[in-house]
N, C-alpha and C positions, 0 to 999 in steps of 0.2 A: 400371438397366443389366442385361444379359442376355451372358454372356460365353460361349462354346461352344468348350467344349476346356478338361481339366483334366490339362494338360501341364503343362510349365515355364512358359509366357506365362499360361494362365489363374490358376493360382495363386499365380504373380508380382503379376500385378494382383489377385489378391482380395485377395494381406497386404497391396498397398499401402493397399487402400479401406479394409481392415479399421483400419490404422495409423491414419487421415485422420478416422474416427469414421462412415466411409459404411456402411449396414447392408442398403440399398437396392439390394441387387441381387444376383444366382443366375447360377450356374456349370453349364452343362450338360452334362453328355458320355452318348454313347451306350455306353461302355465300362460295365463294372461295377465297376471299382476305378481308385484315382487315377494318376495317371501318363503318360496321352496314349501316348507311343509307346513308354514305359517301361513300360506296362501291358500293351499285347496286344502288342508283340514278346518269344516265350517259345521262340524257338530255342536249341539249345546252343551256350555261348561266347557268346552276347549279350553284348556289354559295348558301354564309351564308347572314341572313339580321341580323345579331351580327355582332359587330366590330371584329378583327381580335384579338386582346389584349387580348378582355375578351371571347373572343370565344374559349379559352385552358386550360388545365389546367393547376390550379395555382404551383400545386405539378412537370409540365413538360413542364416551359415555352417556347416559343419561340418566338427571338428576330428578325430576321429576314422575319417575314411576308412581304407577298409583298406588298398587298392593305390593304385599310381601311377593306374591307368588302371581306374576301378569298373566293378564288372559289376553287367547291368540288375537283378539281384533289391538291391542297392544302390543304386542309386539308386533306384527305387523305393519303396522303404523310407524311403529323405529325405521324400522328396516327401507320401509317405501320415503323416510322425512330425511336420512342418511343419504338414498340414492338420491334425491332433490337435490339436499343441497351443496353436494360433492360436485355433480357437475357428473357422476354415474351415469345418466339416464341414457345418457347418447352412445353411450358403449354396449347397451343393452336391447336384446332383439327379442321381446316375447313374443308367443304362441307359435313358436316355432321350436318342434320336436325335431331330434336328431333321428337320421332314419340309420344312419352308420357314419363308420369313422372307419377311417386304413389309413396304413402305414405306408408311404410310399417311400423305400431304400433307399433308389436314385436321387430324388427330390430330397431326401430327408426333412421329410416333410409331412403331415397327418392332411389326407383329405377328408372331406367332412361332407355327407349328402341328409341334407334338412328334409323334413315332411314336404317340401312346395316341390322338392328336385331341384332346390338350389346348389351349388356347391362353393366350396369354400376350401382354402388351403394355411393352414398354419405351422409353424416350425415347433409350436410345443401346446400340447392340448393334456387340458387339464380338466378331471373328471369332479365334480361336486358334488355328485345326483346324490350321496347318501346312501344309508342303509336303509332306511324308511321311506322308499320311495315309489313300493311296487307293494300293492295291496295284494293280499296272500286270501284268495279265495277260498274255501275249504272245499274238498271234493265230496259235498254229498249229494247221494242220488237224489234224481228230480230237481236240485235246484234250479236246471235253468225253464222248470217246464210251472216255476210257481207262477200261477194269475197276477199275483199284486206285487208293488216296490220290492223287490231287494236290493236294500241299499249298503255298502261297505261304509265303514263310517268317516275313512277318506272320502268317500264320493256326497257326502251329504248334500242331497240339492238343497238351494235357498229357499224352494217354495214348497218342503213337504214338510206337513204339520200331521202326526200324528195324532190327534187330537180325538179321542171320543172311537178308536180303532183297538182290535187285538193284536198285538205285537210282539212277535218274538225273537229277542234277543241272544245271537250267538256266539257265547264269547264271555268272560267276564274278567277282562284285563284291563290295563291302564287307560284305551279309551271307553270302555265301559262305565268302569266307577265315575267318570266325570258327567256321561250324557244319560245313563242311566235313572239317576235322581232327578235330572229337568225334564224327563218326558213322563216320567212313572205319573208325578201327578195328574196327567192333560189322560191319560188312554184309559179305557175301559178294561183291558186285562196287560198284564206284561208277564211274560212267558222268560224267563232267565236261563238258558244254558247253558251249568257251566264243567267244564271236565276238570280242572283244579282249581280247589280254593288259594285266593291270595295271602299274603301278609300286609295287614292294611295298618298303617300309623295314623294319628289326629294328624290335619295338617295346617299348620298352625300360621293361615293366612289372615291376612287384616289390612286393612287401607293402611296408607300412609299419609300420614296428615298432610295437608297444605305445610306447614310451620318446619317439617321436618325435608320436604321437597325443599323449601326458599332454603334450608339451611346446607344441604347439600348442595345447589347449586353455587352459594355465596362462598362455603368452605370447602372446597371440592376437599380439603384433606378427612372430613368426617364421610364423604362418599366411598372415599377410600379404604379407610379405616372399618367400613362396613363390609366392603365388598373383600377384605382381608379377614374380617370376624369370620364372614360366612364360608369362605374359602377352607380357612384352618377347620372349620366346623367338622364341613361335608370330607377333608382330604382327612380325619382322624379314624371315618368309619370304615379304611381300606383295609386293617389289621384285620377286623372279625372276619372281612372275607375272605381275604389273601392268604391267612396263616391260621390265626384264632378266634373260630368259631365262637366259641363262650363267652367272647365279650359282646357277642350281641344279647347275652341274657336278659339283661336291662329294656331292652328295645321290642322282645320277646314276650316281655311280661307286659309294657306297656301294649301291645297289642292285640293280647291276648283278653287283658281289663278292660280295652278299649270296645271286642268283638262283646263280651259279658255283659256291658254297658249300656249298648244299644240294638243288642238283640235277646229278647226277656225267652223266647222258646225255646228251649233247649237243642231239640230235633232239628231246626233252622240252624241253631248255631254251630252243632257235629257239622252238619255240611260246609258251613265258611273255617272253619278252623283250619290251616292245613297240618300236613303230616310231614314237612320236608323241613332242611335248614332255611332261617331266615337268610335272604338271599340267594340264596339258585337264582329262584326269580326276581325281577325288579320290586323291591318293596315299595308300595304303593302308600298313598296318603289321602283321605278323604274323611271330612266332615260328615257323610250325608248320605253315602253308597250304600250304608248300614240297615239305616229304617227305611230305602225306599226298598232295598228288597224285603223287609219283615213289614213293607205295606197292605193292608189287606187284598188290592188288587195286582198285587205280583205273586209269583212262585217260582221259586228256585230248583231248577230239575236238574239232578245231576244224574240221569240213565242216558247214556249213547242215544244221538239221534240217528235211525236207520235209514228212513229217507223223508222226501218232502212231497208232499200231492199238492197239486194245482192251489188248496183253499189249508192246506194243516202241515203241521208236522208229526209224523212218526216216530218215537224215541223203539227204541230196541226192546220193549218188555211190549210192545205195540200199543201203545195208551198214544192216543189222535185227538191232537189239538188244534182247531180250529183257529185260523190267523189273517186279517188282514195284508199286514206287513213284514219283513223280514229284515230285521236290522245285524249286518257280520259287525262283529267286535273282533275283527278275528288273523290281526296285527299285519305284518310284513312279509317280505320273503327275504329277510336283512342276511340269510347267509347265501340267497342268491341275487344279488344288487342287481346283477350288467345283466338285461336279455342278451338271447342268443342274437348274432350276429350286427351289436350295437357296435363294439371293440375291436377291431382285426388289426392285429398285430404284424411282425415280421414272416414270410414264407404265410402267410396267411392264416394264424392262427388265430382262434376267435378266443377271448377272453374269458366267454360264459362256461364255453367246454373247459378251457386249462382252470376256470374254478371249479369244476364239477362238485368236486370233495370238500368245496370249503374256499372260500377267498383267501390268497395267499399274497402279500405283498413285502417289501422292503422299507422296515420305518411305516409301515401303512402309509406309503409313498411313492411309491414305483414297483413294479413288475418286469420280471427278466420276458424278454422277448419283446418289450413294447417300448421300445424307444420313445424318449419326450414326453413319456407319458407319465404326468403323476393326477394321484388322486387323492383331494383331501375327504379324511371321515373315511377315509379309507379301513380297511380291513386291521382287526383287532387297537382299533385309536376309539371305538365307544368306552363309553365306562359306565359303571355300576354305580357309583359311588362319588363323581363330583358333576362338575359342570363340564359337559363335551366341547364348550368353545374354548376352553383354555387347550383342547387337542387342537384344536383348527388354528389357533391363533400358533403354536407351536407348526405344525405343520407348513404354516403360508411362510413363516420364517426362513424353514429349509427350504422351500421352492424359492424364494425370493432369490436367497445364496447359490441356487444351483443354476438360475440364470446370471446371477453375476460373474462365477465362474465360465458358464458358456461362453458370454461375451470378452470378459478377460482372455481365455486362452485359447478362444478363435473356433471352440468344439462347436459340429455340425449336428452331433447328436449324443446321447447318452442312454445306456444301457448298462441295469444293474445285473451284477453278476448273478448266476445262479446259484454256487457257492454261498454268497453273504447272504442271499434271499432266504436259503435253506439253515444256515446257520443262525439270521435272527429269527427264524420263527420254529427252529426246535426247541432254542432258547428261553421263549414263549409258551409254549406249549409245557414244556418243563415247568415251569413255574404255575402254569394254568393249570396243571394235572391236582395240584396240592389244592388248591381254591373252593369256595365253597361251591363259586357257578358250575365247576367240574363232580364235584364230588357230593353235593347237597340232596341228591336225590329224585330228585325232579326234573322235567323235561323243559326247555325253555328255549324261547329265539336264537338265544346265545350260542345255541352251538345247531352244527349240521345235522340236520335230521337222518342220513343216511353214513358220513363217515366218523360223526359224534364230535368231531374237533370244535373246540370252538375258537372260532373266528372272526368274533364280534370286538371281545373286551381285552383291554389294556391291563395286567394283572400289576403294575406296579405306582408308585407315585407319579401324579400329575408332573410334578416337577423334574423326575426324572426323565421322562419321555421329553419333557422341553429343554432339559440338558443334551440329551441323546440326537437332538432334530435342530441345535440352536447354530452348528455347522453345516454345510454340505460339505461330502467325504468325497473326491472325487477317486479315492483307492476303489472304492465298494463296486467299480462304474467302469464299462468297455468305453470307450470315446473312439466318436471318428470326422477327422478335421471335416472343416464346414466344407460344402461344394462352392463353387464360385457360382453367381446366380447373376446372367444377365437381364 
């Protein structure tokens, strides 16, 4: 096995194979340290908007988190202290970019050609890279012709300081609100562009004591206990989205007090309020995103930016703002994950083209045409509403099973039908048509910008999804006996 991406899903699945006695099989990432998106996201204020409890895995607790809500050089640190001392490390081959992957019939087998022009052959390749893994440049003119930094906020180098510069930020989404506030202070002007306002909640972080660490780790059952509190917490808020809006009333108001609170100008505040259902978009959480836009030295533009010149930006009423630096806030391209010609399937089908309209998978698991191939975090396994690794940990389960099955009854390879592929995700889509992400009014990640589907989120209970994934179905699946391999 060949697994690509040494995030949460890759390293999840290596303890598992590790546990199982499997030793047959490498971890690739093009990064240079472990972590997936907890490695190269190195913005200020990076942290999780998941609690710290349920932000781990359940298979590799830890009791010692420091805040409610970890910041990335925290978790990271799990993640790099887990592959230590598992015994991981030696399965794992960083700074090493996949340049493609094929299917090879005869072999049944996936060839793999690395950045170096290595190759490499395994009988089941498994995809981790995520939805959040390919920064989503915005197409405005003159960007690539601007003089100074533009930096995406994935790309943050370690030695640019903003400090005493005019900066303008574009974007004002989930990594906004967090690096937003830590730079406003240091720069001489911040420039904020944003095309929709958020829903911003208080987010109700705080250390955790020493006293409350020692007692988690002596009683794992109150670790437990916690990480079950938060669970029920965050899986009760799926009704407002899924079905009944109006129960987010409460969370509405508090949001709405919270914008009233900390922004005294009126004029300032029409612009943040939005006009949509809470949740379309990710409802966001920040102490602090508030007063650094109502700082004297920021302003919040919301007129279309037209283009960029070498030193400014042009918004579209033609008002030219003079700029040091260019920071994108300006998220993913999460409904297009696989570049073109990463994937190549059977008869040589490339994975990025058959997603054209939207990623389409099985269980957000498999895909018809690509034999042995599964991918966790796959297509509609995000969520709105809890914690994503309880999708991953559900997910490694069914891979796990569907190699046991391999091996049990001797299969060379596996291929889901198209049939079941089509049927679970009309099924989906049905149920995601009713939802607020569908129907809230607003334009968001969540779905495809060109066929409108969305193709992100899981519209039902965590738990049911881990019911639904807790087997491998071998009905759903063409099989064809192994070849003999000398």
């Amino acid at each position: 096995m060949v697994i690509i991406g040494a995030g949460f899903a890759g390293i999840g699945l290596g303890l598992k194979l590790l546990e199982r006695g499997e030793r047959d099989f490498l971890i690739l990432d093009q990064a240079d340290g472990i972590g997936g998106p907890w490695w190269v996201n190195r913005y200020p204020g990076c942290a999780c908007d998941v609690q710290s409890h349920l932000y781990s895995l359940s298979f590799a607790p830890k009791a010692d988190w420091s805040r409610q809500f970890a910041p990335r050089e925290e978790i990271q640190s799990y993640l790099q202290t887990i592959v230590d001392s598992s015994g991981l490390r030696q399965h794992i081959q960083l700074g090493t970019p996949v340049r493609q992957t094929r299917w090879q019939e005869g072999k049944q087998a996936w060839q793999i050609v690395t950045g170096a022009g290595e190759t490499i052959e395994c009988s089941v390749l498994v995809s981790a890279i995520g939805g959040l893994s390919r920064p989503n440049r915005p197409a405005i003119p003159g960007l690539d012709r601007f003089a100074g930094p533009v930096i995406h906020s994935q790309e943050w180098p370690d030695d640019f300081d903003p400090t005493g510069q005019r900066v303008a930020v574009i974007g004002s989404g989930a990594s906004a609100i967090q690096f937003v506030p830590r730079i406003q202070p240091k720069v001489a002007r911040l420039d904020l562009y944003q095309r929709t306002p958020q829903w911003i909640l208080p987010k109700p972080d705080r250390p955790i004591s020493p006293r409350w660490q020692t007692a988690y780790e002596r009683l794992p059952v109150l670790r437990l206990a916690r990480r079950l509190a938060i669970y029920l917490l965050l899986e009760t808020r799926l009704p407002a989205f899924s079905h009944f809006p109006w129960l987010s009333g409460l969370h509405r108001r508090q949001a709405r007090r919270w914008l009233e609170r900390q922004v005294k100008d009126p004029e300032l505040r029409a612009k943040l309020r939005p006009d949509y259902a809470m949740g379309c978009k990710r409802v966001l959480m920040s102490n602090d995103f508030y007063p650094a836009v109502a700082a004297d030295n920021c302003e919040l533009i919301t007129t279309p930016i037209a283009r960029l010149e070498p030193g400014a930006v042009v918004d579209a009423e033609g008002s030219r703002r003079a700029v040091d630096s260019v920071i994108l806030a300006t998220g993913f391209k999460a409904t297009e994950p696989v570049p073109a010609g990463l994937i190549i399937g059977r008869d040589g089908r490339d994975l990025a083209e058959i997603w054209k309209q939207g990623p389409m998978a099985y269980k957000g698991s498999t895909v018809n045409g690509f034999p042995n191939l599964f991918t966790l975090l796959g297509p509609n396994t995000a969520l709105g509403h809890n914690s994503v690794l309880l999708m991953i940990e559900a997910q490694i389960r069914y891979v796990l099973d569907a190699l046991d099955f391999m091996q049990q009854s001797g299969t060379g390879s596996l291929n889901v039908r198209l049939w079941d592929q089509s049927a679970w995700n009309d099924a989906l889509q049905q149920r995601l048509a009713r939802t607020v992400w569908n129907r809230g009014g607003c334009a968001s990640w969540y779905r495809h910008p060109v066929s409108g589907r969305n193709a992100t989120l899981w519209p039902r209970w965590t738990w049911r999804f881990a019911l639904l994934t807790r087997r491998f179905d071998p009905k759903a699946y063409e099989r064809k006996r192994a070849v003999s391999k000398v």
